[in-house]
C-alpha positions as CSV (number, residue, x, y, z in Angstrom):
1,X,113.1,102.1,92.1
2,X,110.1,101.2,89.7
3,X,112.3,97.8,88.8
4,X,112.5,96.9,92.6
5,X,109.4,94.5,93.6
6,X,107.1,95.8,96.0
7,X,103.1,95.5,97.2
8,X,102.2,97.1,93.3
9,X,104.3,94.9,91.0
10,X,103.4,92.1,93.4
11,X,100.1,92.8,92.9
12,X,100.1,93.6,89.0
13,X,102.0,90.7,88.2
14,X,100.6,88.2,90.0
15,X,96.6,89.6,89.0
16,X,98.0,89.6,85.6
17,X,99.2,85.7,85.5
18,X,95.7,84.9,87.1
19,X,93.6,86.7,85.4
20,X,95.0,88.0,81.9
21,X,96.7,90.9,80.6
22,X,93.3,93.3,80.9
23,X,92.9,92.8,84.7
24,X,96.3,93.6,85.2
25,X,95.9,96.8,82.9
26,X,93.0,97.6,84.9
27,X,94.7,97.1,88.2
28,X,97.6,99.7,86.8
29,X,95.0,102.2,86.5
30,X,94.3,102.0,90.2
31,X,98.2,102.0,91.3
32,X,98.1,105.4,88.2
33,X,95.6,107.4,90.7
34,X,97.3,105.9,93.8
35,X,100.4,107.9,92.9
36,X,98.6,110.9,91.7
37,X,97.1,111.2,95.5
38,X,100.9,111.0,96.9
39,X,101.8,113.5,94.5
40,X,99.2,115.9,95.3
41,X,99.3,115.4,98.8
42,X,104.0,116.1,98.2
43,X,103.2,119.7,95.9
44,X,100.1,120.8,98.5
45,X,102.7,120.4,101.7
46,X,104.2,116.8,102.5
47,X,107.8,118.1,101.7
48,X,107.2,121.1,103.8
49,X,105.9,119.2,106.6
50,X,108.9,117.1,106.5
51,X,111.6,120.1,106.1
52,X,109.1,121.3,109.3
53,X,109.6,118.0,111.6
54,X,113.0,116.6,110.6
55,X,112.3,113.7,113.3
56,X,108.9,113.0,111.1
57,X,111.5,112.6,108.0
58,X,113.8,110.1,109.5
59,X,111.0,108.3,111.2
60,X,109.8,107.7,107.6
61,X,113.2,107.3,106.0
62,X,114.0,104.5,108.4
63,X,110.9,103.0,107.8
64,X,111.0,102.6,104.2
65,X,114.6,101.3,105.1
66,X,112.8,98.6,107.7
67,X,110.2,98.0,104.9
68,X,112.5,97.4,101.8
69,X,114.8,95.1,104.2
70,X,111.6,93.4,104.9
71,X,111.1,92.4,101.0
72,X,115.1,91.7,100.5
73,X,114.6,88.9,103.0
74,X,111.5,88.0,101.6
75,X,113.2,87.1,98.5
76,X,116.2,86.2,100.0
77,X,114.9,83.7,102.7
78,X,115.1,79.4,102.4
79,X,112.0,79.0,100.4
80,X,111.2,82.4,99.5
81,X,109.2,82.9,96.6
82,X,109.7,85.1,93.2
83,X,107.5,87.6,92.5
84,X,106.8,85.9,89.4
85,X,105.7,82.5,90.9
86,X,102.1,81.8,89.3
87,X,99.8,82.1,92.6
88,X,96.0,80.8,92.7
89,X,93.7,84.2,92.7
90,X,89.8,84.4,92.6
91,X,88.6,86.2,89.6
92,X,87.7,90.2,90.5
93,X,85.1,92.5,89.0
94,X,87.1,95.3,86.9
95,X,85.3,97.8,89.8
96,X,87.4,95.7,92.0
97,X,90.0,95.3,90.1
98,X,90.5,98.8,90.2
99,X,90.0,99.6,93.7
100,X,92.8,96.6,95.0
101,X,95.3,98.6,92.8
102,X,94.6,101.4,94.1
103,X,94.5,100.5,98.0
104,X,97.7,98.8,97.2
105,X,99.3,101.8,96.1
106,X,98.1,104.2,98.6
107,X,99.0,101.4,101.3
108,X,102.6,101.0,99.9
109,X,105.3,102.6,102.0
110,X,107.7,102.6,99.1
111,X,105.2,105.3,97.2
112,X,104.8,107.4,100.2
113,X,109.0,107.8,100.6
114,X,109.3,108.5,97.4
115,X,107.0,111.2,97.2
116,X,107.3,112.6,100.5
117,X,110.9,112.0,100.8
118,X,113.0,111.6,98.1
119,X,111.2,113.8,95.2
120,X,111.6,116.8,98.1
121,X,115.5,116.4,97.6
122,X,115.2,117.4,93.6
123,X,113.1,120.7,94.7
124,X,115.3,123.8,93.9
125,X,113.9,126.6,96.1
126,X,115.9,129.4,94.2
127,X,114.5,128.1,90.7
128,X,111.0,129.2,91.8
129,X,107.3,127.2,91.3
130,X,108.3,124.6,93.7
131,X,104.9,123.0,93.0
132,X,105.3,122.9,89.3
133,X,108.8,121.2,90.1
134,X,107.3,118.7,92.5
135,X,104.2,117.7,90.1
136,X,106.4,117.8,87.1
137,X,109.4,115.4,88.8
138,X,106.2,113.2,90.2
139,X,104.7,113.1,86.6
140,X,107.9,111.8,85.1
141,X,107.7,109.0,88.3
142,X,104.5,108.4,87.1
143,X,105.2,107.8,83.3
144,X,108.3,105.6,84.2
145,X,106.6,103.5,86.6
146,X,103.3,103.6,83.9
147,X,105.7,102.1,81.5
148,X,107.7,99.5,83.2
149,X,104.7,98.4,84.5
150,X,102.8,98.0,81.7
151,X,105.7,96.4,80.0
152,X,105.6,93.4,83.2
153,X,101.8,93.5,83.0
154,X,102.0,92.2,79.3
155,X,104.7,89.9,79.5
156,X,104.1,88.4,83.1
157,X,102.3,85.6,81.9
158,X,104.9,84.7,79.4
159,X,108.4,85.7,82.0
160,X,106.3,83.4,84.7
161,X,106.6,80.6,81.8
162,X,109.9,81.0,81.0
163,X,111.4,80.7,84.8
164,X,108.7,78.2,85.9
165,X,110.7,76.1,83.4
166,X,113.6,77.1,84.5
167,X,114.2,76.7,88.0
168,X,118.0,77.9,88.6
169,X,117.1,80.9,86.6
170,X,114.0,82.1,89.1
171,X,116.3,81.3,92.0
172,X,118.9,83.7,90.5
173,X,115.9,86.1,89.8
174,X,114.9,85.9,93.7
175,X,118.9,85.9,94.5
176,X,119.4,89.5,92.7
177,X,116.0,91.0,93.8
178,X,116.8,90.4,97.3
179,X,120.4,91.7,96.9
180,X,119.6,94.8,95.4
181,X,116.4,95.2,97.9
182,X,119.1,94.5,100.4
183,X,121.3,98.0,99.1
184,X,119.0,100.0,98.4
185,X,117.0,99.4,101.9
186,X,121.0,100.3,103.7
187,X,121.5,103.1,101.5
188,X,117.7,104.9,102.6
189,X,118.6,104.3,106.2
190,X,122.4,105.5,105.9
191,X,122.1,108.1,103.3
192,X,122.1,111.8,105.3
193,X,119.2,113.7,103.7
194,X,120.1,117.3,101.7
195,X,116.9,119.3,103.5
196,X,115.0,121.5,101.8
197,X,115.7,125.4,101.8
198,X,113.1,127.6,103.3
């Protein structure tokens, strides 16, 4: 999931090629707290919500199906572009910097499904402390996606490079993004959910 583009490593990487390694560092911290408000919203009652109003599940499932669909064709399209196409960006304060990260997080419907809908499924009723479970599954999101990103963060600048001088290898880049966008967006919307136990 973290290795799948979407609005947050759109964001990172292109803020990153435009402005330098710091801004997208800064950006990450924004994206950081954007999951930490999904994951607090999941443990304090997202999940339960959703095991309440099945119809409120699949209306999100589908969604994130629609959405992630969306970027496969994006990619995928005559004349898409890659995610790590150098774009033109005006320079941002770090305050604002900061803020876009985290907007783009909490605005990003792939976040919202995982932590409403797919963490959920990984909650063991019997085993007790469901929100311990919930924060400590989200936490391990969190450090994953922390460091893949900052990995792309560093190097974006330097992968951008590499394929802008290569142009068959950033259409093969676009080619297996959208495919795998593609998958994943027919598994969400085919896969039955496993509810939750009350």
């Amino acid at each position: 999931m973290v290795l799948t583009p979407g609005p947050n490593m759109l964001y990172l990487v292109s803020r990153s090629i435009s402005q330098g390694a710091r801004a997208g560092l800064i950006s990450l911290g924004g994206v950081a707290v954007g999951f930490l408000a999904y994951l607090t919203a999941a443990a304090c009652g997202l999940a339960v919500l959703f095991a309440a109003v099945p119809a409120l599940y699949v209306t999100v499932k589908l969604a994130g199906a629609a959405y992630l669909a969306w970027l496969a064709w994006k990619a995928l399209r005559p004349g898409g572009t890659s995610v790590f196409a150098p774009v033109e960006l005006p320079r941002d304060s770090p305050r604002r910097l900061f803020l876009m990260g985290l907007t783009t997080n909490l605005l990003n419907p792939k976040a919202a499904i995982l932590y409403g809908s797919l963490i959920p499924q990984f909650l063991d009723v019997r085993a007790g402390h469901v929100v311990l479970q919930g924060f400590l599954l989200g936490g391990t999101q969190i450090a994953v996606s922390m460091s893949v990103n900052t990995v792309l963060v560093l190097s974006a600048g330097a992968i951008a490079a590499f394929l802008a001088r290569r142009p068959a290898w950033l259409r093969a880049q676009r080619w297996v993004t959208g495919t795998l966008l593609g998958f994943i967006a027919v598994r969400v919307a085919t896969e039955r959910a496993q509810p939750l136990a009350t």
